[in-house]
N, C-alpha and C positions, 0 to 999 in steps of 0.2 A: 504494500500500500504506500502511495505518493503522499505527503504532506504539500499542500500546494506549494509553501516555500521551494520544498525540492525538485517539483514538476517543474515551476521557473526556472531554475537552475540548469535542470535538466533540459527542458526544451530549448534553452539557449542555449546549451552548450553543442547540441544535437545540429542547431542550425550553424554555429561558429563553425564547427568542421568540416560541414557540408561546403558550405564556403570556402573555407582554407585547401578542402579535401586532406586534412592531416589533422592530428592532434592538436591541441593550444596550449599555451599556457596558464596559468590560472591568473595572471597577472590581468591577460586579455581580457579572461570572463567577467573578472572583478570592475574592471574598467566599463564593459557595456551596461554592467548591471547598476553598476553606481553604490557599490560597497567598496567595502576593503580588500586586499587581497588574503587579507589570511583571513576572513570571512567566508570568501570564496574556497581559498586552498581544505580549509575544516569542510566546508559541506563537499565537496569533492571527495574529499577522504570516507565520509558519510554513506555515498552513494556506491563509493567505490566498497565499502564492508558490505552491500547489498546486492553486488556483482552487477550493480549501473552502470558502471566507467570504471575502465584500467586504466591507470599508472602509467607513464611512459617516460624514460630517460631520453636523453637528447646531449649533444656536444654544442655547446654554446658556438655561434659565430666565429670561425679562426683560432677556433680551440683546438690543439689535440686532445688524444685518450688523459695524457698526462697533467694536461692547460689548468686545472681548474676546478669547481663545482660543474656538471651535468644541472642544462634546463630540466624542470619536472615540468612533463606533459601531461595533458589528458584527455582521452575520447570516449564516447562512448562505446558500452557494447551491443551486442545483437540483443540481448536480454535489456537492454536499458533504454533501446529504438523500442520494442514490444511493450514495455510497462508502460512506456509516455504515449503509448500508441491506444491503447488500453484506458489507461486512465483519458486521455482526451475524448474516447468516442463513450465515457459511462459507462455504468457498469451493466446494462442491457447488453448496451452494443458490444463489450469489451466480452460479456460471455457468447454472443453468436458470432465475434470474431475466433475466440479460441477451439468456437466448434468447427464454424465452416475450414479453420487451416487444420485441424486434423482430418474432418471429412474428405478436404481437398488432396493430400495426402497420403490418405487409407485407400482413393479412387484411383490415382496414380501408379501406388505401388501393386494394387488387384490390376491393374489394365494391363499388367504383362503376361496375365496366366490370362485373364478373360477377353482380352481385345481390348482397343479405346473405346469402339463404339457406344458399349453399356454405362461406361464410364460419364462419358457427354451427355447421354440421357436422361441419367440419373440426376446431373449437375443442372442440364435444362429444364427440369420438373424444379427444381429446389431456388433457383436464382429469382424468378420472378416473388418469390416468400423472403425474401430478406431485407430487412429493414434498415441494419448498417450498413454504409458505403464501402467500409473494409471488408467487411463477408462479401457483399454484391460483387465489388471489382473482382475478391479473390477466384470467385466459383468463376466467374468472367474469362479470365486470364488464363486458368486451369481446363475450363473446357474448349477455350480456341487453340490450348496447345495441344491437346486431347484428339481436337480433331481436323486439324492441320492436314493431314493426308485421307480425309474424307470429304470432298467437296459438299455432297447433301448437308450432312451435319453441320460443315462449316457457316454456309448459307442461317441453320437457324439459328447459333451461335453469333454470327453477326445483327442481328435483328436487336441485343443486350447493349452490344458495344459504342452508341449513341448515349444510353443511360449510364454507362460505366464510365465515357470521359470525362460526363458532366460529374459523378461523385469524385473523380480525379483531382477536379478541379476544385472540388471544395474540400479534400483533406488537407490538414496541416504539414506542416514538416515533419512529426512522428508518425503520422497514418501514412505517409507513403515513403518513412524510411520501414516500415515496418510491411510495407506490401513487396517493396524490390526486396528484406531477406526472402521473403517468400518466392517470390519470382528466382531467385537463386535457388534456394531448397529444389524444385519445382525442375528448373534446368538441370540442376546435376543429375537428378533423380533420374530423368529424360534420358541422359545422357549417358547414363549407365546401363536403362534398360533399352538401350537402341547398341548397346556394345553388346549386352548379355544375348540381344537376339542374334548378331551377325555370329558370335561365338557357337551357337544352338545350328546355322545354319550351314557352321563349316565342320561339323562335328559328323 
C-alpha cells in the first residue's frame, strides 16, 4: 500500500527517468519536488525497503574507480511501475488489472498446446466487460498479438483498437509504464513459444 506522500514521490521519480531514460539522483528528485535532499534521499530509501526503487552506484563526472565518492542513483523497479500503476487506476481497477495480466498470460502460455485461435476468442468475449483502461488495452494488445497470423480474427480484434488508443491516451505515466512490462512479458513469452514450435518441427 502507497501513502500518497510516497505515490508523489514515486510517480515523479517514474516520470524523471523516463525522461533521462537512466536512473537520477536524489538530488534531482528533491529539487522538482521542492524538499530537501535528504528528504528525498530517506523516502527513497523507504521505497526502496519495499522493493519500489533500487539503489544504483554511479562514477561521478571525470572520476575514476579510485576518484572519489560514487553518485547514488535511483530508479524505479518493474514492481514499483505496477504499484503506482495500481494504486493510480483504484482499487476496483487495480484488482481487474491484476486479473486480466494473469488471465492475459495463462491465455498465452495455453495457446501453444491449444492454438491462438481459442485464445483470441476467449479474450474477445471478455474485453468489451472491462471497465479499467489497463485490463481493456491489456486483453487488446494480447489478442492482436494472438492473432496476428489469422487475418478473420485479426479483423475482429481490430474493431477494440479505436477504444484502446483512446484509454492510451488517458493513462498516466505508471498505467503505461506498467502496460509496456506487460507488452514485454507478452513478447518474450511469444518469442519462446515461436522457438519451442520450430524446435517441435525439426525434431
Amino acid at each position: 500500500m502507497l501513502t500518497a506522500r510516497q505515490r508523489e514521490f514515486l510517480q515523479k521519480l517514474v516520470a524523471m527517468c523516463r525522461g533521462a531514460r537512466r536512473a537520477i539522483h536524489y538530488a534531482a528528485l528533491a529539487s522538482e519536488l521542492g524538499v530537501s535532499k535528504w528528504s528525498a534521499y530517506d523516502m527513497l530509501r523507504a521505497l526502496e525497503r519495499k522493493g519500489l526503487v533500487d539503489r544504483l552506484y554511479a562514477l561521478r563526472p571525470g572520476r575514476t574507480a579510485n576518484g572519489g565518492r560514487s553518485l547514488i542513483l535511483f530508479g524505479p523497479t518493474q514492481q514499483g511501475r505496477l504499484a503506482l500503476a495500481l494504486a493510480s487506476g483504484g482499487r476496483v481497477a487495480g484488482r481487474e488489472w491484476e486479473a486480466a495480466r494473469r488471465r492475459v498470460l495463462a491465455l498465452l502460455r495455453a495457446a501453444e498446446d491449444e492454438g491462438h485461435a481459442e485464445g483470441v476468442r476467449t479474450l474477445l468475449r471478455s474485453i468489451p466487460r472491462r471497465r479499467s483502461p489497463l485490463a481493456y488495452c491489456a486483453e487488446v494488445m494480447a489478442a492482436r498479438l494472438l492473432a496476428a497470423h489469422d487475418s478473420p480474427l485479426l479483423k475482429r480484434v481490430q474493431r477494440y483498437e479505436a477504444v484502446c488508443a483512446s484509454h492510451l491516451r488517458s493513462l498516466d505515466e505508471a498505467g503505461r509504464s506498467a502496460l509496456l512490462e506487460l507488452v514485454g512479458v507478452i513478447f518474450g513469452d511469444s518469442r519462446s513459444e515461436e522457438v519451442n514450435r520450430t524446435r517441435r518441427r525439426s525434431t
